[in-house]
N, C-alpha and C positions, 0 to 999 in steps of 0.2 A: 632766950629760953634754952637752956641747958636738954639734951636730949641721954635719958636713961635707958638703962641696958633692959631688956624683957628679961624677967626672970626666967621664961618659958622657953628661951632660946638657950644654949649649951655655949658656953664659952671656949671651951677644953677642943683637940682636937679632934675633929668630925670620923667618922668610921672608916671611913675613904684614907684618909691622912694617915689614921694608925694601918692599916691595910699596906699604903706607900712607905710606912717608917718598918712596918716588918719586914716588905722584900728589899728595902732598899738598905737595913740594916747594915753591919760589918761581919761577913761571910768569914768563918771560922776558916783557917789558914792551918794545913798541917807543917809541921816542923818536924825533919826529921836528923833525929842523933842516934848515933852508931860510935862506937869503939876501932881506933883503927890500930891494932897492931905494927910493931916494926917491920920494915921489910915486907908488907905487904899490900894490896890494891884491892876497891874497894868501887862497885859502879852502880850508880841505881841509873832506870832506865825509865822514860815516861813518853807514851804518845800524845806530842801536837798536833793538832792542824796549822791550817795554810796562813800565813798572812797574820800571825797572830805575836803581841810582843809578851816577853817571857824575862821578868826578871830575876835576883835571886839576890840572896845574902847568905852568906857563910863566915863561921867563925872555928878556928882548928884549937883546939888548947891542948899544950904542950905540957904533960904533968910531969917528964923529965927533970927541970930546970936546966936545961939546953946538954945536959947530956948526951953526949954520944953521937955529937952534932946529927941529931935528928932534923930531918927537913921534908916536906909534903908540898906533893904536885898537884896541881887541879886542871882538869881538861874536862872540855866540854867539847862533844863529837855528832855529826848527826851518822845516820846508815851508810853515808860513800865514805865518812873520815875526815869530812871539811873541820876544821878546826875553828871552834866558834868564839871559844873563849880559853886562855890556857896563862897560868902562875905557876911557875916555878918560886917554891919556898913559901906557899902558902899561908897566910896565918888568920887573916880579918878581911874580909872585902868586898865588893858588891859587883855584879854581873847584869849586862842586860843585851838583849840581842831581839831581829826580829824573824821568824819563822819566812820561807819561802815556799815550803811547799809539805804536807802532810808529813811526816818522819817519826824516827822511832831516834829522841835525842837521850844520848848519854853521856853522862858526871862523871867522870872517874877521879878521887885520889889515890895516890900512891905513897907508901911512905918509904923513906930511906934514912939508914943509920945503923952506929956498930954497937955491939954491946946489950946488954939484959936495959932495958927502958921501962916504961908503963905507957900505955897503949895511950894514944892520941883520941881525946873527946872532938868528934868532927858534928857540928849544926848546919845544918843546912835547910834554907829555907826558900821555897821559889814557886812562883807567881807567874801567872800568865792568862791573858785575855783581859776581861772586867778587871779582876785582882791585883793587875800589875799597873795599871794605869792611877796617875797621882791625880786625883780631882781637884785636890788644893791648890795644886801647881796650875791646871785646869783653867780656876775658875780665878789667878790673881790673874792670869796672860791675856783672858777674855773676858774678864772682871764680871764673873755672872753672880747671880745672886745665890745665896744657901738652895733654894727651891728650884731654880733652874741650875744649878747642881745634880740633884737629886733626879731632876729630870735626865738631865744626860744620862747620870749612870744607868738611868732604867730603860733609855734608848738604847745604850751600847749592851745590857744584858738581854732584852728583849732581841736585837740583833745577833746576840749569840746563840739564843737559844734556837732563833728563826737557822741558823748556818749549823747547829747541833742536829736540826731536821732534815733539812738537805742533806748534810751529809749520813745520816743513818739510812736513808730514803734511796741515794745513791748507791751505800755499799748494798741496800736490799734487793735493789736492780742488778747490781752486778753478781751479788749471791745467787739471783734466781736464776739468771743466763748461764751462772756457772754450772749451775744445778742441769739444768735444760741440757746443755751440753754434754756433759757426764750422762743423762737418761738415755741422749740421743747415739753417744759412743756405746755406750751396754746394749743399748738394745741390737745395733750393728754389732757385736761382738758375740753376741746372741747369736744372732742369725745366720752368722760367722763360723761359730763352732757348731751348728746344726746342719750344717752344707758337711762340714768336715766329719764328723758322725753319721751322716746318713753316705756320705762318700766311702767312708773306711766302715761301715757294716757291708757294706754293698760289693768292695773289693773283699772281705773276709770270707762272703758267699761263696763268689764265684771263685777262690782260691780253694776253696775246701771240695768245692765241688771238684773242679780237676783234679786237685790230690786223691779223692775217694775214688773218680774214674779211672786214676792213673795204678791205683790199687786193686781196680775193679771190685771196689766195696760197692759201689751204684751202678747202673746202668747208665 
């Protein structure tokens, strides 16, 4: 005996599912294109966190037709100047590296050549945390299913966002102590220049006072 579907039951995916299919969506990804003039440099700047992988793609297009032997450098820097990633003669490629520790990292091209050109279209696109990570790659190396997929990634963003707390929680700690510290210098510095005012009124006194006796303006 053949068993049918209840009409009364929903076939389609349950409200929960659609809930997991919108956070777990494909998270809009900015792209950014700029103009790079000849003979000149060009650096966007973005803060990471710790421990986090960061990758990128870029593409340089050369509207010259190699005039003027035009050529573009790409380096990638964190705050001390460690060199993370660097191409000389730039044109097409992919970057990936993994964060060590909080930093303020920076892109720079540069371009180099002689003669009037037209300015170099530079794309650049990059990734990092959840965004950078391939789940396809993922889930053929540990053969998981679409759905335990899907789970991961909402472990690994759920994990982000849990480390997104912490660390704003952190700097909010260290904002407050910094603040504390600063109240606690002011108000010695207060207390400080109120010694020194009530010191230098007190010496102004008794200076005038002499002076006026010495004039025999006073008794």
């Amino acid at each position: 005996m053949s068993r049918l579907s209840d009409p009364r039951v929903p076939c389609g995916p349950g409200p929960l599912a659609l809930l997991l299919l919108l956070l777990l969506g494909p998270s809009s990804v900015l792209t950014i294109s700029f103009h790079l003039p000849v003979n000149s440099r060009k650096c966007l700047r973005e803060e990471i966190h710790k421990d986090l992988l960061v990758t990128g793609e870029y593409e340089i297009t050369d509207q010259s037709g190699g005039a003027g032997g035009l050529r573009t450098h790409l380096k990638i820097t964190d705050s001390a100047g460690h060199i993370l990633y660097s191409k000389e003669d730039a044109t097409k490629g992919k970057f990936a590296f993994t964060t060590e520790d909080y930093d303020m990292f920076e892109a720079c091209f540069e371009s180099k050549g002689t003669g009037r050109t037209p300015d170099q279209l530079v794309i650049l696109d990059m990734k990092h945390g959840v965004e950078a990570k391939n789940y396809e790659e993922i889930a053929k190396v540990e053969k998981l299913k679409p759905l335990e997929v899907e789970l991961r990634r909402l472990e690994d963003l759920s994990e982000s966002i849990v480390n997104d707390f912490a660390y704003m929680k952190k700097r909010e700690e260290e904002m407050r102590d910094t603040n504390e510290s600063t109240n606690t210098r002011v108000l010695y510095f207060s207390i400080f220049s109120m010694f020194c005012l009530i010191g230098l009124a007190t010496w102004q006194v008794f200076y005038l006072r002499r002076f006026f006796k010495a004039k025999k303006l006073i008794e």
